[in-house]
N, C-alpha and C positions, 0 to 999 in steps of 0.2 A: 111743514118744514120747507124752508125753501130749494131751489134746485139751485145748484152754486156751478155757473159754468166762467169759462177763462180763456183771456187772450194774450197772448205771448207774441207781440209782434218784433220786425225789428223795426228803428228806427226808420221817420219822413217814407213811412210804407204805408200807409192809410188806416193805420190802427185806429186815430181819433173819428177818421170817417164811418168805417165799418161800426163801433158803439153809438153813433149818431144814427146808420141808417137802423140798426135795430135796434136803437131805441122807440119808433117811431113804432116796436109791438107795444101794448098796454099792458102785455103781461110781463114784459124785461122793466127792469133796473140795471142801465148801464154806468158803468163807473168811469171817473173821468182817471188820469192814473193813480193808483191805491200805493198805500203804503202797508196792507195790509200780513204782506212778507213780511217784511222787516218789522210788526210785532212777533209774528212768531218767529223769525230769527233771533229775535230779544231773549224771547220765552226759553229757546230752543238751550242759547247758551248761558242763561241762569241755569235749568236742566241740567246741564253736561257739568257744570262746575260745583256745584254746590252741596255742601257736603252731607246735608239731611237726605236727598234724593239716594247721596252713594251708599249710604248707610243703611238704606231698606231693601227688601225684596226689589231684584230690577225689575223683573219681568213683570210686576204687579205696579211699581214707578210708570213701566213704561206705558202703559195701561192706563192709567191713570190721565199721564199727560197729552196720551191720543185724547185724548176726552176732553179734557183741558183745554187744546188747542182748538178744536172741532166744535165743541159748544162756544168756543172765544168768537171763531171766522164766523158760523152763523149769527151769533150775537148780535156781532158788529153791524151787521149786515139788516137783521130784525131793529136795530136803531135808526137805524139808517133811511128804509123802506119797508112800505106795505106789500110792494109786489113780490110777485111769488118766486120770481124767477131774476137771477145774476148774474151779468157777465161781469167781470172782473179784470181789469187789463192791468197786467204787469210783466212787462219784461220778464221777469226773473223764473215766473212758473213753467215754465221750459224746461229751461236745466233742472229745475227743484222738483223735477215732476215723481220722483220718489218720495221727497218728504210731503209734497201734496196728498199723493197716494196716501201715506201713512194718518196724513190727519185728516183726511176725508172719510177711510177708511172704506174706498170704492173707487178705482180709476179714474181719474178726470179725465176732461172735455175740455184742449186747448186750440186755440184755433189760431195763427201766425200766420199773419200778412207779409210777402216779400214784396217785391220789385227791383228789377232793374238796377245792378251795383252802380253802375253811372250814373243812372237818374240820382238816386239816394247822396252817391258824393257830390255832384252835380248841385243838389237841395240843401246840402249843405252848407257850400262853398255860394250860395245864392244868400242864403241867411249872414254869412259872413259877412258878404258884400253890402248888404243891406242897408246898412246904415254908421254909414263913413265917420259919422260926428261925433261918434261913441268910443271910447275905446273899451273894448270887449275880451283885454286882457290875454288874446290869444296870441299877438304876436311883441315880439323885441328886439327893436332892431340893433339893438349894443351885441347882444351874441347872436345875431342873425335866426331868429328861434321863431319858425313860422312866416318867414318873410318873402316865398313865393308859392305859388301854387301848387307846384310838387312838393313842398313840403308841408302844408297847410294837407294836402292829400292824406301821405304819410303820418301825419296827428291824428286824423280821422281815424285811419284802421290801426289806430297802435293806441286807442285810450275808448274812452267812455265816452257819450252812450255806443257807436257804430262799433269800434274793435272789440268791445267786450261782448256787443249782441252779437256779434260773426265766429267771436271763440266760444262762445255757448252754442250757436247755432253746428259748428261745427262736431262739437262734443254730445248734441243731442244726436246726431247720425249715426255716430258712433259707439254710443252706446245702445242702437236701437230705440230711441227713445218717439223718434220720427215716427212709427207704427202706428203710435195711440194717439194721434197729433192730427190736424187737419189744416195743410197749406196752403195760403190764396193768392194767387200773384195780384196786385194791385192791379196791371193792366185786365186782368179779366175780369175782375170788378167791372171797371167804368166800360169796359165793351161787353159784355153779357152778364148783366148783375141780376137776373132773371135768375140764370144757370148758377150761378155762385150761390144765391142767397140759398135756392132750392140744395145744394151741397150742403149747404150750412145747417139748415133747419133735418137734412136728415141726419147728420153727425152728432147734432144735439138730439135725437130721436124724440123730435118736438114736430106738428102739423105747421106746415107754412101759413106763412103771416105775407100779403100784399103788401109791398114796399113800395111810397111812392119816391121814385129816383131822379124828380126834376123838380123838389122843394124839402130839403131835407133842412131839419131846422136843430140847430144847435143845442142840446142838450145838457151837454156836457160841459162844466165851466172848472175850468182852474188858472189861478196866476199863473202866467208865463213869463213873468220876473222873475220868479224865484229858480227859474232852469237856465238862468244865462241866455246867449247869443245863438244856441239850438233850441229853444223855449217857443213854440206855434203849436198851438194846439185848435185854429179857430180853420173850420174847414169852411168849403165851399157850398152856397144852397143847392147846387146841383151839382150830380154825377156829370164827369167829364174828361177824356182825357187828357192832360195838359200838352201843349204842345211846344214843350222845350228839348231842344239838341242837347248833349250834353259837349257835344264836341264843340259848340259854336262857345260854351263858358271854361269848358277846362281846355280845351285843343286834343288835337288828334293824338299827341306821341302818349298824355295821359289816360284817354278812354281807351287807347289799345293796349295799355299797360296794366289797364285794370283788368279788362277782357281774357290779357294773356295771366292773370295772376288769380284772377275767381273762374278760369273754367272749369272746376269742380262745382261751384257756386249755377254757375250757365247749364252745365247739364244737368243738375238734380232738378235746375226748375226747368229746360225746357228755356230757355233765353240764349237765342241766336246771335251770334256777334257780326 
């Protein structure tokens, strides 16, 4: 049976990196990002609605569809790969981490990359920049809708993917959910990824695996069409820290606006403003 472990990161926080450097064990199958949720959200709400399931014993329905769902996830996965062992990256498992629970039938093992709220808006306002010859649908300038940087910012934390992983990330705190979780600031990655990886591998209660951190090689392949104008999924061969300001692309009244609006965010990671 395989081990089914999971990465909940937020967004341009090295979620794609971290599945690349472990995949580089022979005994993982890293996942480029799954949709594997959202079959069993499928599942979940045929379950809930339909009217042969309401009609029977629940307790024995519910039984059932733990099972249902559990021999589906590994299934999928036994299609997929020979290796024994899964990481899984999906946003979503975070917040979902009850109904993982329920269909694993055993606690999971989530592991979420942060970094730096500047750098991340900063990454994404780079992407935006990107490539001027495109229109990428985000801004209009008949109703003024995204047409400066502050408010390009303001889209950010108010929509998909960044605002929706910050209102999950929030709500996992809150519900205690952070306990059974395991969080990795990006910046510690690329500066002691020794110390990180050795975190990792005992959270997964797995024997460390040597990572080499100065050729890591792309693994992991998905169109990056299909996600729009935040769509990179293609990392770097080697570990390194990048050395972008974020002040020098958004300006100073914005990184200290952000600073003064995520120090909740700053303290729980330890990110000094």
């Amino acid at each position: 049976m395989k081990k089914l472990l999971f990465n909940s990161s937020l967004p341009r926080a090295g979620s794609t990196l971290i599945q690349n450097i472990i995949a580089q064990n022979p005994d993982f199958y890293c996942t480029p990002t799954s949709g594997t949720l959202e079959l069993i959200y499928g599942a979940r709400a045929n379950f809930t609605s339909d009217p042969t399931f309401k009609a029977q014993d629940q307790a024995l329905m519910s039984k059932g569809f733990q099972n249902f769902c559990n021999a589906g996830l590994r299934g999928f996965y036994d299609g997929v790969t020979d290796k024994p062992i899964v990481l899984e990256k999906s946003r979503g498992w975070g917040i979902h981490y009850d109904l993982l629970n329920f269909v694993l039938g055993e606690k999971p093992k989530i592991i979420c990359m942060v970094r730096d709220m500047k750098q991340i808006i900063s990454s994404m306002e780079r992407k935006f920049r990107q490539s001027p010859e495109y229109d990428n649908g985000l801004v209009n300038h008949s109703i003024l809708q995204n047409t400066t940087t502050n408010k390009r910012v303001d889209s950010y934390l108010n929509s998909a993917p960044l605002g929706l992983a910050i209102e999950r990330l929030q709500e996992i705190f809150r519900q205690g959910l952070n306990q059974h979780m395991l969080f990795i600031r990006y910046e510690d990655l690329c500066s002691n990824p020794v110390g990180v990886m050795e975190s990792i591998y005992k959270y997964f209660e797995l024997p460390y695996y040597t990572h080499n951190f100065k050729m890591i090689e792309q693994l992991t392949q998905e169109d990056d069409s299909v996600y729009g104008v935040f769509g990179d999924h293609v990392i770097k061969p080697s570990l390194k820290l990048a050395d972008n300001n974020p002040r020098i692309l958004l300006g100073d009244d914005i990184c200290n606006w952000i600073d003064n609006n995520f120090q909740w965010y700053n303290n729980l990671f330890d990110y000094k403003v």
